[in-house]
C-alpha positions as a Markdown table, in Angstrom:
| # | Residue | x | y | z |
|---|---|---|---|---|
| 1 | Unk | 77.6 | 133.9 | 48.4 |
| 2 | Unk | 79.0 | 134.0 | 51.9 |
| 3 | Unk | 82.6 | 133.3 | 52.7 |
| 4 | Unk | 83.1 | 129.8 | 54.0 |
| 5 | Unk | 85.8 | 130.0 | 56.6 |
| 6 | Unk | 85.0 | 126.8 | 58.9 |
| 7 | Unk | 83.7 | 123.4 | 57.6 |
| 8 | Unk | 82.3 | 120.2 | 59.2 |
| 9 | Unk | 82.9 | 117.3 | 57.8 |
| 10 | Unk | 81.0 | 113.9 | 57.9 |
| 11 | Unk | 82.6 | 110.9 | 57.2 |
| 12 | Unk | 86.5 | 110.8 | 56.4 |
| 13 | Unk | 87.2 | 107.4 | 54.7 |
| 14 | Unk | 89.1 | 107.0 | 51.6 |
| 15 | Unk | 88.1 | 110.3 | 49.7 |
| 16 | Unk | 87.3 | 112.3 | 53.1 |
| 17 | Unk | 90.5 | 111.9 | 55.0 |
| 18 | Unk | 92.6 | 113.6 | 52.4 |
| 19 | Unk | 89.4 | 116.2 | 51.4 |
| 20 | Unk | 89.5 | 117.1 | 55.2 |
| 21 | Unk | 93.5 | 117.4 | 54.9 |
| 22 | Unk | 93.5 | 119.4 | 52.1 |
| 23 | Unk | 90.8 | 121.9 | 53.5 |
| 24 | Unk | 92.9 | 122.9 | 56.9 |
| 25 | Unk | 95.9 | 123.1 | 54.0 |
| 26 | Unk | 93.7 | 125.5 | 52.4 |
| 27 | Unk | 93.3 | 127.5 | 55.4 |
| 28 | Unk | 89.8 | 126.5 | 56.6 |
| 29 | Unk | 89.0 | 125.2 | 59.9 |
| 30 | Unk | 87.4 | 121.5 | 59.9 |
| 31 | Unk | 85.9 | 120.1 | 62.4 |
| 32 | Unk | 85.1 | 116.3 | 61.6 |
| 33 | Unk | 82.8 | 113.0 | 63.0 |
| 34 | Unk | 84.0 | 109.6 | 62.0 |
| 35 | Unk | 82.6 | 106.6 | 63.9 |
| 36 | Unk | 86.2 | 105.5 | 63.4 |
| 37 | Unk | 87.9 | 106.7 | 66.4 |
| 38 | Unk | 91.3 | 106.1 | 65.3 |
| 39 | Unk | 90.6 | 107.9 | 62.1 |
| 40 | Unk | 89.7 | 110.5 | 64.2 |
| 41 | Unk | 93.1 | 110.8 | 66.3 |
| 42 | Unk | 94.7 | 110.7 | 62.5 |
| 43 | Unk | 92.8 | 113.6 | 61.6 |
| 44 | Unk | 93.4 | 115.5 | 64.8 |
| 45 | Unk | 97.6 | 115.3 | 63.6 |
| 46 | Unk | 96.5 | 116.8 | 60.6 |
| 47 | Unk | 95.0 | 120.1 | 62.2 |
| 48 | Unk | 91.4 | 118.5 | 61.6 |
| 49 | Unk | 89.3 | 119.1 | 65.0 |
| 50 | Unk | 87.6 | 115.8 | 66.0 |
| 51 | Unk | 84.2 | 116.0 | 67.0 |
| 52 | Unk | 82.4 | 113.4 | 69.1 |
| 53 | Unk | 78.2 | 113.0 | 67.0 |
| 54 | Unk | 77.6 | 114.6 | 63.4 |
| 55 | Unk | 75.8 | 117.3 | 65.4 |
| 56 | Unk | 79.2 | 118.7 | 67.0 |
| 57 | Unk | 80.8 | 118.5 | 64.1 |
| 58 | Unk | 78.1 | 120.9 | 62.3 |
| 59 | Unk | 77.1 | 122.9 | 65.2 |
| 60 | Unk | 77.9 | 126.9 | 64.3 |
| 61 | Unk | 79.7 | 125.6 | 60.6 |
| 62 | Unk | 79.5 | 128.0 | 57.7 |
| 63 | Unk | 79.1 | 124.4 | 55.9 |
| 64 | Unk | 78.6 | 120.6 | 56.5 |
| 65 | Unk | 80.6 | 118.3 | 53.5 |
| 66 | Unk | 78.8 | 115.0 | 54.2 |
| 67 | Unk | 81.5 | 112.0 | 52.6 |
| 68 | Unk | 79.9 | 108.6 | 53.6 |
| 69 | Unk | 79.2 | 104.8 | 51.5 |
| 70 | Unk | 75.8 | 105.0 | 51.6 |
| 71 | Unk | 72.2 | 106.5 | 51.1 |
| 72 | Unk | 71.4 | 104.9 | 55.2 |
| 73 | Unk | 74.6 | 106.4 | 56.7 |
| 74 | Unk | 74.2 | 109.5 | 55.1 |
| 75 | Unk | 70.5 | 109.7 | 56.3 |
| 76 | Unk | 71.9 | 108.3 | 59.5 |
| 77 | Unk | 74.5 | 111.2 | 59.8 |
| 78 | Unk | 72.4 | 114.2 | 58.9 |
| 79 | Unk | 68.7 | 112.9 | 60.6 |
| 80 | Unk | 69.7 | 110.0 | 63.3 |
| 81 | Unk | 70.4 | 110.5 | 66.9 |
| 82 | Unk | 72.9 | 113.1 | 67.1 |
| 83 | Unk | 72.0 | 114.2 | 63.5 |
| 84 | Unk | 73.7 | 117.2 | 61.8 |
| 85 | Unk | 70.7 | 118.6 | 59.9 |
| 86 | Unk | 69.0 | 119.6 | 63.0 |
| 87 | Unk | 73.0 | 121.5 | 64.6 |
| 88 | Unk | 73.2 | 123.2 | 61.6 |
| 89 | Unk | 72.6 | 127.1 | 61.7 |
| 90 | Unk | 69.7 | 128.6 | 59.2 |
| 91 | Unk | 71.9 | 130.0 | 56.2 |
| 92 | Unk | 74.6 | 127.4 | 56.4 |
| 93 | Unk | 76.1 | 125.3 | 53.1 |
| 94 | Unk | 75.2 | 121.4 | 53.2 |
| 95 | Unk | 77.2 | 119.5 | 50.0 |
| 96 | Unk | 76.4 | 115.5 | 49.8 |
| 97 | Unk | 79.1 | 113.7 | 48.3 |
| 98 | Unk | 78.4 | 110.7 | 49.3 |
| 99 | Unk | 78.2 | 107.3 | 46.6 |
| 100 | Unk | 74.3 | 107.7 | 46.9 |
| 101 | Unk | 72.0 | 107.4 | 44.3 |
| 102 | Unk | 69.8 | 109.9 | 43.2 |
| 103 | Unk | 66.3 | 108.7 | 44.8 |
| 104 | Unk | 68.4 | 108.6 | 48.4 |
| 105 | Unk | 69.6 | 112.2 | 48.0 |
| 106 | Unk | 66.0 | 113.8 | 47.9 |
């Protein structure tokens, strides 16, 4: 398995804010998209580097940690305009967390 040294991160609500904290804790670097812009300042005081689409934010990432509400944001996110799925380099790690059911993951 290849060594994951710098993440991207989707969606930093409730459960992603303090994922994405504890990650740059960890020692990774985490770039991260939030529509929220002043989630994303937050963020940015925590060593988190704020990125402006989903597609920045997984653009040359080892992996892409996708943390959003629901099955259309997290399709939104990955395969919208400014989509990560499409940034994201061959070989690279996507994990869905987000509270989706099963039939909106595949």
């Amino acid at each position: 398995m290849p060594q994951l040294h710098d993440i991207g991160f989707l969606g930093t609500g409730i459960m992603g804010l303090p994922m994405a904290t504890n990650l740059v804790a960890a020692g990774f670097a985490v770039t991260a998209y939030d529509p929220d812009r002043a989630r994303l300042g937050l963020l940015a005081e925590r060593g988190v580097k704020p990125a402006a689409s989903p597609a920045e934010a997984a653009t040359g990432r080892d992996a892409v940690v996708v943390m959003v509400a629901s099955g259309p944001v997290s399709d939104d996110v990955l395969f919208g305009s400014g989509g990560a799925a499409k940034a994201m380099r061959p070989g690279s790690l996507l994990i869905v967390m987000s509270s989706i059911s099963v039939p909106e993951a595949e």
